[in-house]
C-alpha positions in Angstrom: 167.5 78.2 110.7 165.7 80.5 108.3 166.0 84.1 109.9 163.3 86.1 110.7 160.3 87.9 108.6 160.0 91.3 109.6 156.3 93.2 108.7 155.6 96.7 109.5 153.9 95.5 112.9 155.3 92.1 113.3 158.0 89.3 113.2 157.4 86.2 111.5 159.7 83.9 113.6 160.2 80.0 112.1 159.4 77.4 114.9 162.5 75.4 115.5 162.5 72.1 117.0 163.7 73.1 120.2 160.7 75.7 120.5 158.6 73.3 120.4 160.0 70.7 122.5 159.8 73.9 125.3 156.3 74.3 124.3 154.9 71.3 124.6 156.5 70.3 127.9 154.7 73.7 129.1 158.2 75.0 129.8 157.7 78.7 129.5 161.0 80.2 130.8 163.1 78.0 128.0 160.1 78.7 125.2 160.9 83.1 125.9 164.4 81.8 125.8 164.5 80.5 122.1 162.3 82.7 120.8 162.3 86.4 122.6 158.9 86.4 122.8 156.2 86.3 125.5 153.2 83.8 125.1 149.8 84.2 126.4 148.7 82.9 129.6 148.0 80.1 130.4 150.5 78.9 128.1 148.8 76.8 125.4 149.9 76.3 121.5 149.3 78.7 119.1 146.0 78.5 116.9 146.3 75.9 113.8 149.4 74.0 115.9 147.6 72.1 118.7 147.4 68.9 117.0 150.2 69.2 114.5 153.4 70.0 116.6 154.7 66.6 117.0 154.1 66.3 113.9 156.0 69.2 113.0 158.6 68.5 115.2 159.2 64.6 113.6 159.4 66.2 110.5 161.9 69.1 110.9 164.2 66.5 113.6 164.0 64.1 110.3 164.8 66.7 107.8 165.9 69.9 109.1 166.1 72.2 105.6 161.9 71.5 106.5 162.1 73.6 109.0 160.6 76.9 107.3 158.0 74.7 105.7 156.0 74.1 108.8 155.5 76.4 111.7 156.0 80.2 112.2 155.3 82.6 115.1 153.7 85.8 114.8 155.3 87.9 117.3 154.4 91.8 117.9 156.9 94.2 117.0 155.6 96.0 119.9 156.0 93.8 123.3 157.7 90.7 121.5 153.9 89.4 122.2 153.1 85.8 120.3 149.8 87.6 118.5 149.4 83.9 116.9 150.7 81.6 114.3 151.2 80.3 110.4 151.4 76.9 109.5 152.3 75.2 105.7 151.4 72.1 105.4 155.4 71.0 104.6 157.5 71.6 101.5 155.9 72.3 98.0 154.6 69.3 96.1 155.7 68.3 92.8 153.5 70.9 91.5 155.2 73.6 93.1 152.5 74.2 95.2 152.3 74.8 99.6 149.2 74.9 101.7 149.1 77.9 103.9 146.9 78.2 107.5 146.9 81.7 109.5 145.1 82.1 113.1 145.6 84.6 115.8 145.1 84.5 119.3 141.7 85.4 120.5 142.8 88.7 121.8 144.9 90.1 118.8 142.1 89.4 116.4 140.6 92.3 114.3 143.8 94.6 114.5 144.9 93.1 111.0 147.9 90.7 111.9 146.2 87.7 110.1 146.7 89.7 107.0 150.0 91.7 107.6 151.8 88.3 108.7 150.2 85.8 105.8 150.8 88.4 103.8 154.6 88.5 104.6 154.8 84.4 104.1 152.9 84.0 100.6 155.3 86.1 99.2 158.3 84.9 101.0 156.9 81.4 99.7 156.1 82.2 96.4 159.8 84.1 96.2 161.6 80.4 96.9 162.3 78.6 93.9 160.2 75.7 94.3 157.2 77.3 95.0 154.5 78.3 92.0 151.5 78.4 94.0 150.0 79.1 97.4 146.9 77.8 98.5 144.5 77.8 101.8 141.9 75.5 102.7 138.5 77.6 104.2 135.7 76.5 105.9 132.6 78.9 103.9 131.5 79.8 106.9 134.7 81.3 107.7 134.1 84.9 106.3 137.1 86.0 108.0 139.4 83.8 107.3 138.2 84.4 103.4 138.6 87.9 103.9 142.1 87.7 104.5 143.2 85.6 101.9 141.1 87.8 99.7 143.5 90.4 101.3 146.5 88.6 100.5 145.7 88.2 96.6 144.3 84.5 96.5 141.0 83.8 94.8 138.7 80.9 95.3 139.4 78.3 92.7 136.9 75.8 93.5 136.0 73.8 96.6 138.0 71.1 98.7 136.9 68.3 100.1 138.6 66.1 102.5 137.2 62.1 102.0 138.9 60.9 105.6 137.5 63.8 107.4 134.5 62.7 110.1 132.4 65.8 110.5 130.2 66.9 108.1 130.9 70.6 108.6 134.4 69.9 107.0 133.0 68.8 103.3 131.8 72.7 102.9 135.8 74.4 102.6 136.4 76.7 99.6 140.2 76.3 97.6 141.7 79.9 97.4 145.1 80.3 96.0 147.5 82.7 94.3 150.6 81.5 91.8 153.5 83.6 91.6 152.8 85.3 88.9 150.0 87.0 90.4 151.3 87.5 93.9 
């Protein structure tokens, strides 16, 4: 298990396979248990993981050095309060490169977490050895979610587009990214 990621404010906590067995059976006592942390009520997955956590789980149960290279907690300092969460999109590709998501709870937004904690994980990424580049996938429209990877160092590098992906709104989502060297 990779340890933990400590920020100023916050702990970046990896989301083992356990964890998210608790979580998705809606077992709250066991999910405090294995991660020291209280989630918001009513219990529900963190932002970015609703539809990805078996996924996630599959994954890290079939290959458990994955485990970093999917889902991480951010959990206040303060409280040991899940503020929200950070999600690669698996190992690096043979390019060296990850795919990084960051979303906070409704009530911890605008104090700065999104930043401080994706912060904390593009340059843990971009310190492993596999990894030359870290990327994020943003809807245009989501001026605050460009904000913070602005933050974080990454620039737009051109626009993504998704050719399986149903709704329309989706075809509009910028490509920002930052390469170790920059970071």
């Amino acid at each position: 298990m990779h340890p933990p990621i400590p920020t100023e404010r916050l702990e970046l906590q990896p989301l083992s396979v356990a964890a998210i067995d608790a979580l998705l059976a809606g077992n709250e006592v066991r999910l405090r248990e294995l991660t020291g942390a209280v989630f918001p009520a009513p219990l529900a997955p963190p932002p970015l993981m609703d539809g990805v956590l078996p996924v996630m789980r599959e994954r890290q149960r079939a290959d458990p050095a994955q485990e970093g290279w999917w889902g991480w907690l951010v959990v206040t300092r303060e409280g040991r309060r899940v503020a929200g969460s950070l999600v690669f999109g698996g190992p690096p590709d043979g390019d060296g490169s990850v795919v990084v998501g960051y979303a906070t709870y409704p009530a911890f937004g605008g104090r700065g977490f999104a930043t401080e904690a994706t912060r904390a994980l593009v340059d843990w990424a971009l310190a492993q050895p596999d990894v030359r580049r870290v990327c994020a996938t943003i809807p245009r429209a989501n001026a605050t979610a460009r904000r913070v990877a602005e933050k974080v160092g990454m620039r737009s590098i051109g626009r993504w587009w998704d050719p399986t992906a149903w709704d329309e709104d989706v075809e509009d989502v910028l490509l920002y990214a930052v390469d170790r060297d920059e970071g």
